[in-house]
N, C-alpha and C positions, 0 to 999 in steps of 0.2 A: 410536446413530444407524446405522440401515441404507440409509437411501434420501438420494438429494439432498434431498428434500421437507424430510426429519428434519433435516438438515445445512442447509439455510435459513432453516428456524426458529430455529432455535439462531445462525445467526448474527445476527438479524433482532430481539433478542429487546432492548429497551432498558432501561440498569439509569436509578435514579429520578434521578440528576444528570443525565442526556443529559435525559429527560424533562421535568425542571425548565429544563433553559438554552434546550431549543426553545422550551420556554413563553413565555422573554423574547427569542427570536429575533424584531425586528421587519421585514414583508416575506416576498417568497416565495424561495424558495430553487431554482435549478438550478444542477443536476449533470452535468458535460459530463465526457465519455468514460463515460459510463452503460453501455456494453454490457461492460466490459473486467473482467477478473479482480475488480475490487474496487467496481465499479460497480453492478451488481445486487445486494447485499449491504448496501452503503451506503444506496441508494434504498430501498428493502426497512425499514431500519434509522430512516429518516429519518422516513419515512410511519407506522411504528406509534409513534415517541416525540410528533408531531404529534398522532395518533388519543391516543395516550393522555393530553396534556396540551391537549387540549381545543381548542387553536386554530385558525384558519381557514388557516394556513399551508401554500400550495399548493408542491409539490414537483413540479418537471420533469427527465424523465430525456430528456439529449438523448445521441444517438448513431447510428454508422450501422447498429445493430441488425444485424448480420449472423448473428447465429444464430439459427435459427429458433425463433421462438415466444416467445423472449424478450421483444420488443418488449410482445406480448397478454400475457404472463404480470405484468409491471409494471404494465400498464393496468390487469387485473384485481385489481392490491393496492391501486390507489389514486393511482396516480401520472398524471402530465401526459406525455405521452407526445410527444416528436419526434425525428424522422427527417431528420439533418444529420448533411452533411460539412463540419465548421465549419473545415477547411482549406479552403475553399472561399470563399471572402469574401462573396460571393453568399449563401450559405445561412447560413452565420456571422451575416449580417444579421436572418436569419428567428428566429433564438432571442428569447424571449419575453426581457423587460425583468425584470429581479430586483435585491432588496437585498444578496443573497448568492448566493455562484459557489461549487461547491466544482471544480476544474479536477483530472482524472485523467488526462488526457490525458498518453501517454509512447509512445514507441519504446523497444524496450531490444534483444532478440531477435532477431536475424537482419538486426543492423545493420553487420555486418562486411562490410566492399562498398558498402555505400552510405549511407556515412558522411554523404554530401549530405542526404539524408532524413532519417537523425537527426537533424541540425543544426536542419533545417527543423519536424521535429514538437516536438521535444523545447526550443528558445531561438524562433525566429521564429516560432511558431504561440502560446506567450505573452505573446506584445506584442503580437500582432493581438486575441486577447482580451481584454485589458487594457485597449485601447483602444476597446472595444468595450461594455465595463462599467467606465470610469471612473471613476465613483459605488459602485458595489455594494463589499461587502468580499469579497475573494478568501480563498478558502485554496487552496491548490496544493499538490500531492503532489510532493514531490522525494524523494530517496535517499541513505542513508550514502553509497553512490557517491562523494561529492565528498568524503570526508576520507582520507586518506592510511592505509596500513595502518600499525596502532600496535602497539606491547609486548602480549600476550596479559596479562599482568598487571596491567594500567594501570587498566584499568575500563570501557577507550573512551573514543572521541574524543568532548567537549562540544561545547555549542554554538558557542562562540569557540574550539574550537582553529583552527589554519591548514588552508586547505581545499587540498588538493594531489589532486586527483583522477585515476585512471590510463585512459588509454583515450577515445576521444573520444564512447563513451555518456556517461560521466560527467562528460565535459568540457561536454558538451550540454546535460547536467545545472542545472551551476553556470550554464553561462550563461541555460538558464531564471529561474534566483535570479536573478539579476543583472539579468535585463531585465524582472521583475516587479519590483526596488529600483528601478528606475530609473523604472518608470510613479509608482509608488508617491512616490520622487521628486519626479516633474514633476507628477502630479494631486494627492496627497494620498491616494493610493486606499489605503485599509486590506488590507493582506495579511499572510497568514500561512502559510511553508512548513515544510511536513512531510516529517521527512526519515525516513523510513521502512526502516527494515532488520531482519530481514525478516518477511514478512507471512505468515501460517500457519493453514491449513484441512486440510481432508481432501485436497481435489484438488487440492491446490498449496503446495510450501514445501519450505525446507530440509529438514524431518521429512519428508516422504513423499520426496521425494529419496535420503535415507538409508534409510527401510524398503525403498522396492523395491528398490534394489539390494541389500540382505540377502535381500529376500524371492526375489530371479531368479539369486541364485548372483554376483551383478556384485561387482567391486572397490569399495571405500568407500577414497579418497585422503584420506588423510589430513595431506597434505603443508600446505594449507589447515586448521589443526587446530580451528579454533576458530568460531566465531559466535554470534550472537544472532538469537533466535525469536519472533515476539508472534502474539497469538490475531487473527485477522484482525478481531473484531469488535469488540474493544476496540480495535482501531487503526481501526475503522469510527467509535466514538463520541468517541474522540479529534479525526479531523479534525472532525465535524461541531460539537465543544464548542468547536473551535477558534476559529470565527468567532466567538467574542465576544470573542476575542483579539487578532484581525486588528489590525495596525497601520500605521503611517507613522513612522519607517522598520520593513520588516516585521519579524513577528514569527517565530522560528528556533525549531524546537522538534525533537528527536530521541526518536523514538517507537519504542522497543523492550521487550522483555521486560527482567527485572531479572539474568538470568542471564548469565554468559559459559559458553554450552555446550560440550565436549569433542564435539567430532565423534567419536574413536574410542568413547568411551564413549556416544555415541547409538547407533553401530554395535553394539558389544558389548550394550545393551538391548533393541535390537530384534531380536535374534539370539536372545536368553532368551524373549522374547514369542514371535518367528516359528517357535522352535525350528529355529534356520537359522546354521549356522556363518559368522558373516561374512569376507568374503577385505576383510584390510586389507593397502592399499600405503602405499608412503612414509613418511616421517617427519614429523613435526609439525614447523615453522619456526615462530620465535619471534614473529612478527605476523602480525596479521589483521584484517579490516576490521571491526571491533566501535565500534559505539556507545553514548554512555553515557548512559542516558532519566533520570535522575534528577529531574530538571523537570520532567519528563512526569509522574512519578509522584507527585511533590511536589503536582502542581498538578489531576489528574485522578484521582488513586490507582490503587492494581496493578489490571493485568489483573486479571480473573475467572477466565480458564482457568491451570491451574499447567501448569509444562510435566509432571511424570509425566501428568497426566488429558492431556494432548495428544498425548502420545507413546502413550499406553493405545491414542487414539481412532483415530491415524493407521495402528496396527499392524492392528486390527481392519478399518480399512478396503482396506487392502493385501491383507489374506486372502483377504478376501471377495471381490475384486476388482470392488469397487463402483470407478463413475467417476472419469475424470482430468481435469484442464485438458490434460495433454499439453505442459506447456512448465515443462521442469527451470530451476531457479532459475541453475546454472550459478556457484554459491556458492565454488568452488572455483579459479577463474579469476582468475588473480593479475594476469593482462595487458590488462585491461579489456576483452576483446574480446568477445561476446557474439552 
């Protein structure tokens, strides 16, 4: 992979179980926060397992489209294209009617100060949707975020451990869960959250995280020693299998790679690849916010990408200094603050 072009096909590419369960997807499908890190990729994703299993199943990517070109570039693959600020109650009304929601909508970054906002994008802005599609089955993107940092040895926190979340992103978090259990509750409405940690591409993820700061001479903290990595498009086909999962009361599912990875030993790899001596600080403490996908894997099978072939891909893209998203995962922040 050299170009973005190359790195969206590859993430866009659908294996034959996604294929098959859109087949039995009944109804059209929109996808709200379609412009965001994981929104073009999913869309992308959606539309050719459609194409490829033959049915009339219409896909809409709603968002406020703020980077240029993106909006035409999704039109051009296929997709139903709308332009909403569905904070906005008003426009929130204009989205087309569907049997399925997939909801990516989140604040995380640069929520420190205005904590007000988070609260509001991240819990009150899923109950105004919720109620808005009553009927349709939801899947919702939430976050390891809301489980407490556990033993590095444990395996990660399941889906019934206690959710003890730190920082009021993550508190914002939960109370998303909470006020989709509660629609789900009061209507019957079929949902299912994904709790995702964490998500990994070329232009964004813990691994490129860690490459470029080997690749720029920076410090790799290793005080935070530990995490978990998934391919971002297998965490793409995961939520969209999801919805045949969807429930009442919802359905909890943690969606990660199978590894618990060494941060210093990602440093020290990509040091060997970048031919770049890494500057490691601090010491590793005995927990870290790992979750444990086993359900996931159980029920959808391993990722496709291994993490060496992602760590291969992410180094090469680091050299080369092909494109970023620009917004470090911040994996390393033990006080929730973001």
């Amino acid at each position: 992979m050299r170009t973005v072009a190359e790195l969206e096909e590859r993430l866009s590419v659908p294996r034959p179980e996604l294929v098959a369960d859109i087949g039995k997807l009944e109804g059209d499908l929109v996808v709200l926060g379609a412009g965001g890190k994981l929104g073009p990729s999913l869309v992308r994703l959606a539309l050719r397992a459609v194409e490829a299993a033959g049915v009339p199943t219409k896909v809409t990517a709603v968002s406020r489209f703020t980077e240029p070109g993106l909006a035409d570039s999704l039109r051009a693959a296929g997709a139903e294209v709308h332009v909403a600020d569905i904070s906005s109650d008003a426009e929130l009304a204009t989205v087309p009617d569907a049997a399925n929601v997939v909801y990516l909508v989140g604040a995380k970054f640069g929520t420190a100060g205005r904590e007000h906002a988070t609260w509001a994008t991240n819990t009150y802005l899923p109950g105004r949707v919720a109620a808005r599609f009553p009927d349709a089955r939801i899947v919702a993107l939430s976050t390891g975020n809301v489980y407490p940092f556990v033993p590095v040895g444990s395996g990660g926190a399941v889906e019934d451990s206690p959710l003890e979340p730190v920082g009021e992103y993550a508190m914002s978090c939960l109370g998303r869960e909470r006020i989709l259990a509660d629609a789900s509750d009061r209507n019957g409405t079929p949902v299912a959250l994904i709790r995702l940690n964490y998500a990994v591409e070329m232009r964004y993820g813990v691994l490129l995280d860690i490459a470029s700061a080997v690749w720029h001479g920076e410090p790799v903290d290793v005080t935070t020693g530990h995490a978990n990595v998934v391919w971002q498009g297998y965490s793409n086909e995961v939520t969209l299998r999801a919805l045949h999962h969807a429930a009442s009361p919802p359905f909890v599912l943690n969606v990660t790679g199978p590894e618990t990875v060494s941060v210093r030993q990602l440093a020290e790899r990509f040091g060997q690849i970048l031919e770049q001596d890494p500057i490691v600080t601090g010491t590793e403490l005995p927990t870290a916010l790992l979750s444990n996908a086993s359900k996931c894997h159980q029920l959808f099978g391993y990722p496709d990408e291994t993490l060496g072939a992602m760590i291969d891909d992410v180094a090469a893209w680091v050299s080369a200094g092909l494109p970023r998203h620009g917004k470090p995962t911040k994996f390393q922040r033990r006080d929730g603050r973001f």
